[in-house]
C-alpha positions as CSV (number, residue, x, y, z in Angstrom):
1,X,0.0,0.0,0.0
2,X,2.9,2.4,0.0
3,X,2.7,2.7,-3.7
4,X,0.2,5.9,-2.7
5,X,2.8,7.1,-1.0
6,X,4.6,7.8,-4.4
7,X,1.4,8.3,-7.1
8,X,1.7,11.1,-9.0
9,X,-0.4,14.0,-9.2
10,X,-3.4,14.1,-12.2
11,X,-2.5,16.7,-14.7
12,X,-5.4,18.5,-13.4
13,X,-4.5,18.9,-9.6
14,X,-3.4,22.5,-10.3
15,X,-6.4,23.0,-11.5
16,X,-8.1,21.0,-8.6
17,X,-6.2,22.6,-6.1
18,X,-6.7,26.5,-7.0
19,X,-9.9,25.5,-5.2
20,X,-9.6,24.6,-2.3
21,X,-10.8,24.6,0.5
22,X,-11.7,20.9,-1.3
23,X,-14.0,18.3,-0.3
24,X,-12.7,15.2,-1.3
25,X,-15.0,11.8,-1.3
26,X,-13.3,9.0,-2.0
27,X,-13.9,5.6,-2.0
28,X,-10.8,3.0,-1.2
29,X,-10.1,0.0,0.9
30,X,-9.2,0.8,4.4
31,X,-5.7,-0.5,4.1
32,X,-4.9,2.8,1.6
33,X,-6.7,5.5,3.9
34,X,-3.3,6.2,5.8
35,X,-1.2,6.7,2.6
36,X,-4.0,8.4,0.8
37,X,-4.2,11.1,3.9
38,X,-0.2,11.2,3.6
39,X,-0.1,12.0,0.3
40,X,-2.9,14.7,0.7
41,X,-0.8,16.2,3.2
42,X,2.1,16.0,1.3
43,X,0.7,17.6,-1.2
44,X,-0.7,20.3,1.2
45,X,-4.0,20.4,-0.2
46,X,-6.2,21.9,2.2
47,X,-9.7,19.5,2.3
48,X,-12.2,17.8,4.4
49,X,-11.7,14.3,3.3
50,X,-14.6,11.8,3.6
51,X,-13.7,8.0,3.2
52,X,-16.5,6.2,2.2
53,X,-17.3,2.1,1.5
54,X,-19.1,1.9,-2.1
55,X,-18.4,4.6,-4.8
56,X,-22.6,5.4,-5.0
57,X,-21.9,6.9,-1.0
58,X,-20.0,9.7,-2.5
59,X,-23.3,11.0,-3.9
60,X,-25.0,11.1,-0.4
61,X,-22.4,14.0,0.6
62,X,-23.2,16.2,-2.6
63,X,-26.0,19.0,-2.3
64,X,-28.1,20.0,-4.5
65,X,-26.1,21.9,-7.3
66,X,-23.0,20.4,-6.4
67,X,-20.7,18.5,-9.1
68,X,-18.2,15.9,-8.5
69,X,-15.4,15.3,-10.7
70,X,-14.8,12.3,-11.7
71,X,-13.2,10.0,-14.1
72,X,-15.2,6.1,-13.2
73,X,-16.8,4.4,-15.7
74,X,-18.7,2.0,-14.0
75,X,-21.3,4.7,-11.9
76,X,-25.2,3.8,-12.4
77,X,-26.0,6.1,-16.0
78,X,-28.7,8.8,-14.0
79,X,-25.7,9.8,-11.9
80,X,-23.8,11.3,-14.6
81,X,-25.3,14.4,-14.8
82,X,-23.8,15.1,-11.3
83,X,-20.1,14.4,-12.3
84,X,-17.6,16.2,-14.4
85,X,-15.9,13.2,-16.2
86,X,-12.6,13.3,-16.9
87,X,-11.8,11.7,-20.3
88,X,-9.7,8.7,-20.1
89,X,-9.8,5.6,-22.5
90,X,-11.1,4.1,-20.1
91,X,-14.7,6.0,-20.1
92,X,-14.9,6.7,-23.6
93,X,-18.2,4.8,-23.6
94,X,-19.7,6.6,-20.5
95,X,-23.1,9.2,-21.6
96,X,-22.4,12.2,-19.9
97,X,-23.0,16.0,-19.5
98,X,-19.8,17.2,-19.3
99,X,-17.1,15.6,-20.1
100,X,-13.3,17.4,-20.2
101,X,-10.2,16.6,-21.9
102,X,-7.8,18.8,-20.5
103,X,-6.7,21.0,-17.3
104,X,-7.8,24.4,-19.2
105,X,-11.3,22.6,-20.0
106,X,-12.0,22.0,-16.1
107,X,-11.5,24.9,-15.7
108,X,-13.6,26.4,-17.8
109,X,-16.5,24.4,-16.4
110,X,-15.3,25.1,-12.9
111,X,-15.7,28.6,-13.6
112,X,-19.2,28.9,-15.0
113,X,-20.3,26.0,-12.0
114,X,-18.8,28.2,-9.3
């Protein structure tokens, strides 16, 4: 589990991080929660962070008008339209409302959502 420890950042935690305070709600196994907070802190990204145990939890935290980006392919299809879905090859199938393909398109959207 130390491999965390060492992930790199996404190409669009600058982007990410020029917001903060964050709330980040993430879904992992209990064995990563220790590195994952490390590696926040390392990063010194100043967020709440809620751990939850299924990836549809991370939904019950969001209020209405709130966005959630995003980049998994396997969320149930009317929960899209709550997520900002990061383009990977990975999702290329996914139906979604907005969907960016760079750091300068997130924040675009960010902008107009904020």
């Amino acid at each position: 589990n130390n491999i965390l420890l060492f992930a790199a950042e996404t190409e669009y935690f600058d982007v990410i991080k020029s917001y903060s305070p964050l709330k980040i709600i993430t879904h992992q196994r209990p064995v990563w929660r220790v590195n994952t907070m490390k590696w926040i802190t390392y990063r010194e990204l100043d967020a709440d962070v809620i751990f939850v145990n299924n990836p549809l939890d991370k939904f019950l935290y969001m209020k209405e008008g709130d966005m959630i980006v995003e980049d998994s392919p396997v969320l149930p299809p009317e929960l899209y339209r709550k997520v900002i879905l990061i383009d990977r090859e990975y999702n290329k199938d996914v139906e979604c409302d907005i969907r960016v393909k760079t750091p300068e398109e997130l924040k675009k959207v960010l902008e107009v959502k904020r």
